[in-house]
TIPASE-994414 format. One record per residue (C-alpha): residue number from 1; residue in three letters; chain; x, y, z. Coordinates in steps of 0.2 Angstrom, whole numbers, plus 2048, in hexadecimal, padded with zeros to 3 digits. Layout:
REM residues N
ATOM  pos  code  unit    X    Y    Z
ATOM  NUM   ALA     A    X    Y    Z
...
//
This chain:
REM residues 320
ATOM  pos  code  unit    X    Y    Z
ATOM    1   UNK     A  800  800  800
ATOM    2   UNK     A  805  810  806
ATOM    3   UNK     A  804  821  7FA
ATOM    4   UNK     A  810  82F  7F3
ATOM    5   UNK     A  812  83D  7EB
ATOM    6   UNK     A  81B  84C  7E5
ATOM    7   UNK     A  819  85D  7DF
ATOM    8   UNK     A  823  86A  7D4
ATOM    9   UNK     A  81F  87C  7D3
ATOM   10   UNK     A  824  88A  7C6
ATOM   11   UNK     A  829  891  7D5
ATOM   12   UNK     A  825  896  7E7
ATOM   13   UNK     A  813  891  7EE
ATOM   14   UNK     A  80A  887  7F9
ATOM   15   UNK     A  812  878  7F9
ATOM   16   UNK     A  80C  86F  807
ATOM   17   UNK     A  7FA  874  803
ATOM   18   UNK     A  7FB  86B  7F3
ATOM   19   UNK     A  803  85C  7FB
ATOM   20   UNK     A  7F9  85C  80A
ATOM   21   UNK     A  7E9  85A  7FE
ATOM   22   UNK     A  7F2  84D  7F4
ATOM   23   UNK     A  7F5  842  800
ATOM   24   UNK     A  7E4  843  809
ATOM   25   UNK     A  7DC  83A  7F9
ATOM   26   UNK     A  7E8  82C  7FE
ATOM   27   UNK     A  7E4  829  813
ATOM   28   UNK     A  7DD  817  80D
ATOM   29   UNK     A  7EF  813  807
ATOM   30   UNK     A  7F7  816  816
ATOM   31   UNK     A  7EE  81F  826
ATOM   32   UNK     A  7FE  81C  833
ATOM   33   UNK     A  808  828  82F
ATOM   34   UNK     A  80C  837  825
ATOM   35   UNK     A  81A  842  81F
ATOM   36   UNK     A  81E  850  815
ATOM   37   UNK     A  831  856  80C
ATOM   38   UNK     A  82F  868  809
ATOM   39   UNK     A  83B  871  801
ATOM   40   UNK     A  83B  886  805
ATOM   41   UNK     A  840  894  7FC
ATOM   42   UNK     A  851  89C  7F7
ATOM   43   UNK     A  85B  895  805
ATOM   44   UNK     A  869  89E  810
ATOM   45   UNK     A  87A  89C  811
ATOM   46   UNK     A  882  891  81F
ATOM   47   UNK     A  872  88D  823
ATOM   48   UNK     A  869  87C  828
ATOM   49   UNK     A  857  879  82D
ATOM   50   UNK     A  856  86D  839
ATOM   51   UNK     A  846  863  83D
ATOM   52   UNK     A  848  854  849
ATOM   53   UNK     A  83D  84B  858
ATOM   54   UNK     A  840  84A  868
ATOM   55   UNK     A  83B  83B  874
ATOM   56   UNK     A  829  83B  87E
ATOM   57   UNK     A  832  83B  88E
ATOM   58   UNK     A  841  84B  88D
ATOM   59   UNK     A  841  85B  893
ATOM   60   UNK     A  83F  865  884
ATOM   61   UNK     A  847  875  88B
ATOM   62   UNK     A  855  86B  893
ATOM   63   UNK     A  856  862  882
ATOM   64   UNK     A  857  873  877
ATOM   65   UNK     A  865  879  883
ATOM   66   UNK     A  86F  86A  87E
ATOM   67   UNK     A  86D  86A  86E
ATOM   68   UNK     A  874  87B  86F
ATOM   69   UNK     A  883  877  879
ATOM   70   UNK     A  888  86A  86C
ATOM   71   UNK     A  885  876  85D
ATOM   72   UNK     A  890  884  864
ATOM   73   UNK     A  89B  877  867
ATOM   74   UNK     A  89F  872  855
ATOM   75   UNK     A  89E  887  852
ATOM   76   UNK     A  88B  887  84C
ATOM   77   UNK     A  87D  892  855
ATOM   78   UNK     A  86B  894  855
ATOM   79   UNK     A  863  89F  848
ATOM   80   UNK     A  855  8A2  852
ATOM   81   UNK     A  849  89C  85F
ATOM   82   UNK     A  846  887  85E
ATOM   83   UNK     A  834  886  85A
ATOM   84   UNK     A  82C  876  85F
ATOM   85   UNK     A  81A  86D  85D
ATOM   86   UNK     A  813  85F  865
ATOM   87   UNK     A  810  851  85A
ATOM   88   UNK     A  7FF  84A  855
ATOM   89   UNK     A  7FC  83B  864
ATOM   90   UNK     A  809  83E  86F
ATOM   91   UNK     A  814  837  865
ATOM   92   UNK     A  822  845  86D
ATOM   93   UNK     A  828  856  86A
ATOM   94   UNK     A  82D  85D  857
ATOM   95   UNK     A  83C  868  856
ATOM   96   UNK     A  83F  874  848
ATOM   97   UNK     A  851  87D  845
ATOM   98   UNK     A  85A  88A  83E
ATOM   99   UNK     A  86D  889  841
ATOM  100   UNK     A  87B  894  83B
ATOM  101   UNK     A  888  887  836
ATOM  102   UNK     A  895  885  829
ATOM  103   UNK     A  89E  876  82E
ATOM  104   UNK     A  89A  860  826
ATOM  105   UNK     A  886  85D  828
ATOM  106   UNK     A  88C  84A  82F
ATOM  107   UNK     A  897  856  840
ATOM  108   UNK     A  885  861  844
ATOM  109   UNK     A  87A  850  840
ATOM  110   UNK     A  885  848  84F
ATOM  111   UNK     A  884  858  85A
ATOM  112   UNK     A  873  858  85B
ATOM  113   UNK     A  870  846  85E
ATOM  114   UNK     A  87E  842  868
ATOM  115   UNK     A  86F  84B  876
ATOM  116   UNK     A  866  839  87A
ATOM  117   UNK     A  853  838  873
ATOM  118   UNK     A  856  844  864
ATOM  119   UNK     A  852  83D  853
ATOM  120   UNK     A  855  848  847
ATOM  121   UNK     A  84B  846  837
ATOM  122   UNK     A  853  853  82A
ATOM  123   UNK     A  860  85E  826
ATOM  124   UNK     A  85F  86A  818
ATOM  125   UNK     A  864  87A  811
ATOM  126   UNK     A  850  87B  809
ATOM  127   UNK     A  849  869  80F
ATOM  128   UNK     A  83D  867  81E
ATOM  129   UNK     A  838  855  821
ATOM  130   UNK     A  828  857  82B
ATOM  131   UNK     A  820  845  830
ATOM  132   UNK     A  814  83E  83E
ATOM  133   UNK     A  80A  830  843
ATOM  134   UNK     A  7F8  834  83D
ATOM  135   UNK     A  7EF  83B  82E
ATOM  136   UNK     A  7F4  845  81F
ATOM  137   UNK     A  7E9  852  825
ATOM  138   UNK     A  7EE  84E  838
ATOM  139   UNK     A  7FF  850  834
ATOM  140   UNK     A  7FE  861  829
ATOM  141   UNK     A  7F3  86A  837
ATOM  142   UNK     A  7FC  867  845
ATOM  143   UNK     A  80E  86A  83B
ATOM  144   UNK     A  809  87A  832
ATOM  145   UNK     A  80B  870  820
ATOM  146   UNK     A  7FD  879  819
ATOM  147   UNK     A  805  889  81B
ATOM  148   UNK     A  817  885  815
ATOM  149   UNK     A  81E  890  805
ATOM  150   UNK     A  82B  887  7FB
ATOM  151   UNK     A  82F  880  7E9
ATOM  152   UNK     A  82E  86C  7E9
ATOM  153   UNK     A  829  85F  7F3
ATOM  154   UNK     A  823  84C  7F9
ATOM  155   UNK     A  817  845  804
ATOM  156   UNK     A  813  833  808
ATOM  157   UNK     A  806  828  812
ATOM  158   UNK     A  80A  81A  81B
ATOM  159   UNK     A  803  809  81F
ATOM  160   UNK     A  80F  7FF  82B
ATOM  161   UNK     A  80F  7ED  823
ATOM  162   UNK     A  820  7E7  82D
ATOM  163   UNK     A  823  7F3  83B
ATOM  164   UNK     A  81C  7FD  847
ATOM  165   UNK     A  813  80D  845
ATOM  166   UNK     A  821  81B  84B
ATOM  167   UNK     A  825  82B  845
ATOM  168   UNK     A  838  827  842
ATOM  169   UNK     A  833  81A  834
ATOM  170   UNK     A  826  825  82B
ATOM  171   UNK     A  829  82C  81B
ATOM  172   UNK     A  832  837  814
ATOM  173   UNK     A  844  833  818
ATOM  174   UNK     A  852  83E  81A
ATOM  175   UNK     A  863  838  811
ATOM  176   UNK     A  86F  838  821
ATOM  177   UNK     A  878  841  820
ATOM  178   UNK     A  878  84B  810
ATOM  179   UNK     A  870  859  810
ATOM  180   UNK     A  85D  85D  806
ATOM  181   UNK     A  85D  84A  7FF
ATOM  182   UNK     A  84A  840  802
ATOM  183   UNK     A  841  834  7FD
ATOM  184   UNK     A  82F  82C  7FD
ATOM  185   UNK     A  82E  81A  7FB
ATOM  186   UNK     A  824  80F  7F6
ATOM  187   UNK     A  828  7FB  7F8
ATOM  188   UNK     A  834  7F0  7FD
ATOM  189   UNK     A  848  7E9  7FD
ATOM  190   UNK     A  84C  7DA  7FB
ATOM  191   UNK     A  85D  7DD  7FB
ATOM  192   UNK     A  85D  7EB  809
ATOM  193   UNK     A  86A  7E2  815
ATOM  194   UNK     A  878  7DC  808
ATOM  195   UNK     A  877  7F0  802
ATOM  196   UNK     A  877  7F7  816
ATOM  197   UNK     A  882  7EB  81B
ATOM  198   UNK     A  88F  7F2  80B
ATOM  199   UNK     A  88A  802  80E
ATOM  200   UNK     A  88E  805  822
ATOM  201   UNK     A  89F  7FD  81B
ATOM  202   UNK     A  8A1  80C  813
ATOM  203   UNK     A  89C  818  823
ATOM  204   UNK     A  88C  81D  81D
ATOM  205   UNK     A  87E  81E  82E
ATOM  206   UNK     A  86C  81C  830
ATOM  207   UNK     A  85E  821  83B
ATOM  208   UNK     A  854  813  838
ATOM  209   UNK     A  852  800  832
ATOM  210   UNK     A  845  805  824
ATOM  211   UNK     A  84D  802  811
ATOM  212   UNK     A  846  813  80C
ATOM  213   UNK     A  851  81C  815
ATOM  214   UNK     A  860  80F  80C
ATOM  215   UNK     A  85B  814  7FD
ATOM  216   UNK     A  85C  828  800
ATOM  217   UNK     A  86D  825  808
ATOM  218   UNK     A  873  81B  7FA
ATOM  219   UNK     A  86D  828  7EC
ATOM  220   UNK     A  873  835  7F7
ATOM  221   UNK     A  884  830  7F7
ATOM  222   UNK     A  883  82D  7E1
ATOM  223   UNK     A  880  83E  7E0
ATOM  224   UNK     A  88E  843  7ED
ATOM  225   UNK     A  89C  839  7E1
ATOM  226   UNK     A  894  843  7D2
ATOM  227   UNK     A  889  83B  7CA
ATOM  228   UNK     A  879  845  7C3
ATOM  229   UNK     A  867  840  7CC
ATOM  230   UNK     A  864  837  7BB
ATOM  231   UNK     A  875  82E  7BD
ATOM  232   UNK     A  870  827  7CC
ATOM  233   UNK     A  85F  821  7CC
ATOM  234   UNK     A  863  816  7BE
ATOM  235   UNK     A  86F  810  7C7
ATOM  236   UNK     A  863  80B  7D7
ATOM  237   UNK     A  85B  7FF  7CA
ATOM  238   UNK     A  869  7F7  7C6
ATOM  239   UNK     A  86F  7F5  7D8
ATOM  240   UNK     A  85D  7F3  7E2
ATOM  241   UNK     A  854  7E5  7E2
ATOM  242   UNK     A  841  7E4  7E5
ATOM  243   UNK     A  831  7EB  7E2
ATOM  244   UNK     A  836  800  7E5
ATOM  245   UNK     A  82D  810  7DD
ATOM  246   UNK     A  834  81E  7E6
ATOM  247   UNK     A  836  831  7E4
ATOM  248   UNK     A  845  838  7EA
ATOM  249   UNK     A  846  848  7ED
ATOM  250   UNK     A  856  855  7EB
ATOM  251   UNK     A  858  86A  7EC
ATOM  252   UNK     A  857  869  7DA
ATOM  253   UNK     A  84B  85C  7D5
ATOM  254   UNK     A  840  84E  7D7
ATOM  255   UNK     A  846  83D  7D0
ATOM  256   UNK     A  83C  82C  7CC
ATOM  257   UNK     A  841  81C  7CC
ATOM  258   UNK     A  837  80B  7C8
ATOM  259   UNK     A  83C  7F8  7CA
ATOM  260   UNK     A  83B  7EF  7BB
ATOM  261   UNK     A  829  7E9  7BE
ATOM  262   UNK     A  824  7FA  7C3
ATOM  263   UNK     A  816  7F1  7D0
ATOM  264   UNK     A  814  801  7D9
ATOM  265   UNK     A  80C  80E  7CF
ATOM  266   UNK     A  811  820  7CE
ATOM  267   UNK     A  807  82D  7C2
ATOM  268   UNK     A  80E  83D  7BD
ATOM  269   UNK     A  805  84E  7B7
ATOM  270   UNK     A  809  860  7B0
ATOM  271   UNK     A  7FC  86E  7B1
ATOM  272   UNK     A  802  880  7B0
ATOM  273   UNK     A  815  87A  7B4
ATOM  274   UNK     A  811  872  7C3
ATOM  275   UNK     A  817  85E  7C1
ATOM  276   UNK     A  80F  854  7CD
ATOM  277   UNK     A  811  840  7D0
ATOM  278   UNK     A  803  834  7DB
ATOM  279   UNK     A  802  823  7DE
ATOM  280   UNK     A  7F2  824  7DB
ATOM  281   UNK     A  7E9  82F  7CB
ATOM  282   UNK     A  7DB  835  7D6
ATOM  283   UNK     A  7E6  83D  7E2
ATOM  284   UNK     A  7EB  84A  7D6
ATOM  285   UNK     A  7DA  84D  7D0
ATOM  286   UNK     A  7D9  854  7E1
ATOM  287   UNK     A  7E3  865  7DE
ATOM  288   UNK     A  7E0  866  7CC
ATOM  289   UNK     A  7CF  86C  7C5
ATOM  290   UNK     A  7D6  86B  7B3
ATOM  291   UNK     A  7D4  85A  7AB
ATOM  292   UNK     A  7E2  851  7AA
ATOM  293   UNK     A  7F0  84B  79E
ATOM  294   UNK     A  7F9  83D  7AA
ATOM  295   UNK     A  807  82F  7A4
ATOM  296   UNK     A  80B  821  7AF
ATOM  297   UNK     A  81C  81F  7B4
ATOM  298   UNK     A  824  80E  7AA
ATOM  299   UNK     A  82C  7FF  7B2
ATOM  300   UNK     A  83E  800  7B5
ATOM  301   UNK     A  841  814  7AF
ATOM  302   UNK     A  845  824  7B9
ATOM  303   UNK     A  83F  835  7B7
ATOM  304   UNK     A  846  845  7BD
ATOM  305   UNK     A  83E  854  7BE
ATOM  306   UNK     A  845  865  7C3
ATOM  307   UNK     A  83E  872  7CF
ATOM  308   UNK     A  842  884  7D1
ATOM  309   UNK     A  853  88A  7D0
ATOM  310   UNK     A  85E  88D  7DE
ATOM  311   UNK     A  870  892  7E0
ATOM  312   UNK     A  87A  883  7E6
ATOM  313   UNK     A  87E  885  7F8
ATOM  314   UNK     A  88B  87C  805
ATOM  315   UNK     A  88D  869  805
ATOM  316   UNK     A  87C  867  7FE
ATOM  317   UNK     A  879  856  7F3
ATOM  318   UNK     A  873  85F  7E2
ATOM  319   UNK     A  86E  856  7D1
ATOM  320   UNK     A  86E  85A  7BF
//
């Protein structure tokens, strides 16, 4: 089951609206959780947008005071206030970050969860991964989707088939820990440990057990040796094994890519200049009162699509 999607705007607009909408249509295909990859405006330089969780059972404000000790310690500093929410069903505090930091992503990333109970669920330069047990609509209200500005973006549904219901292994997933890389994800590895285990051989770290996040990792770290977006999804084909459509995510652009059966579906649209994909057809009928030209994505193919420019920034992970 579970239901994706993504969007591309001529420029800056409501983003999360459109998403929000979209992936409302697909509750049936996965009502656990939900979770949103925004991606803002022009960003800033030596900054990073932080969004991360933090345990029912912390002191948020002793928490935040840590996290600050361990940013000033690796010669970072806070932008401005922490703002934090509570999440849907108790299911902890969300933390959302500005930091003034010019140093590796991978030295902050350890910073701020070297403070026990900290989960940190992106880093960016534009990306916010916003996710939450509950609801599309759940998730947007309580978060503040509905209001978020910015260029491009993914959302996905989730129906937890082989683990349990927890916010850490919704959907989207952040590529650890390159900066503005992630991905929605729809099916299974079969090969997900041989390509872990060679994959922590070469130092590369994950949050989770979950072969989605693997696969953001691994194109993560194609794009960082030079290869273009393209480049690389074909070569998760190759290199993947099992039933996988996924949308992947970068500063620059949203890619595609489809196993050779291509047994989960993905459609994609234009209207006006905006390009949007669905699992499902009807879910972008939901934001488009124009009738619709769509095109199914084929078995074994990639797509990349490219959002609004932006200058290239930092140690950002950027395609072509």
């Amino acid at each position: 089951m579970c239901g994706q999607c993504g969007f591309i705007l001529k420029g800056s607009g409501l983003i999360g609206q459109l998403l929000t909408a979209s992936e409302s249509a697909m509750v049936h295909r996965g009502p656990d959780s939900t979770g949103f990859a925004l991606y803002g405006e022009e960003p800033v330089e030596d900054r990073i947008v932080v969004r991360a969780r933090l345990a029912q059972e912390l002191n948020s404000n002793q928490v935040i005071q840590d996290i600050e000790h361990n940013v000033t310690a690796v010669q970072g500093s806070f932008v401005s206030e922490p703002q934090m929410t509570n999440g849907v069903k108790n299911s902890g505090t969300f933390l959302r970050l500005l930091v003034d930091f010019s140093g590796s992503p991978a030295l902050l990333l350890e910073a701020i969860e070297s403070v026990d109970g900290v989960y940190v669920h992106s880093m960016g330069r534009r990306l916010e991964i916003i996710k939450d047990v509950g609801t599309a609509e759940e998730v947007a209200t309580c978060h503040g989707v509905v209001d978020f500005i910015g260029t491009h973006g993914l959302a996905h549904s989730r129906l937890a088939t082989e683990s349990t219901v927890d916010v850490e292994l919704s959907h989207p997933f952040w590529a650890r820990p390159y900066l503005d890389v992630a991905i929605v994800h729809n099916g299974q590895l079969t090969n997900y440990y041989k390509m872990r285990h060679l994959m922590s051989q070469r130092k590369l770290k994950f949050l989770t057990g979950n072969d989605s996040e693997l696969i953001a990792v691994y194109i993560a770290e194609q794009l960082s040796e030079g290869r273009t977006l393209r480049e690389a999804l074909w070569k998760s084909i190759a290199d993947l094994d099992g039933v996988f459509t996924y949308l992947l995510a970068t500063e620059t652009a949203i890619g595609c890519a489809t196993d050779p059966l291509a047994i989960k579906p993905l459609v994609v649209t234009e209207v006006d200049g905006t390009v949007a994909m669905a699992t499902e057809e009807q879910a972008l009928r939901q934001v488009f009162d124009a009738e619709l030209v769509t095109e199914y994505v084929r078995e074994g193919s990639v797509a990349v699509w490219p959002a609004a420019t932006v200058a290239k920034r930092g140690e950002s992970v950027h395609s072509a």
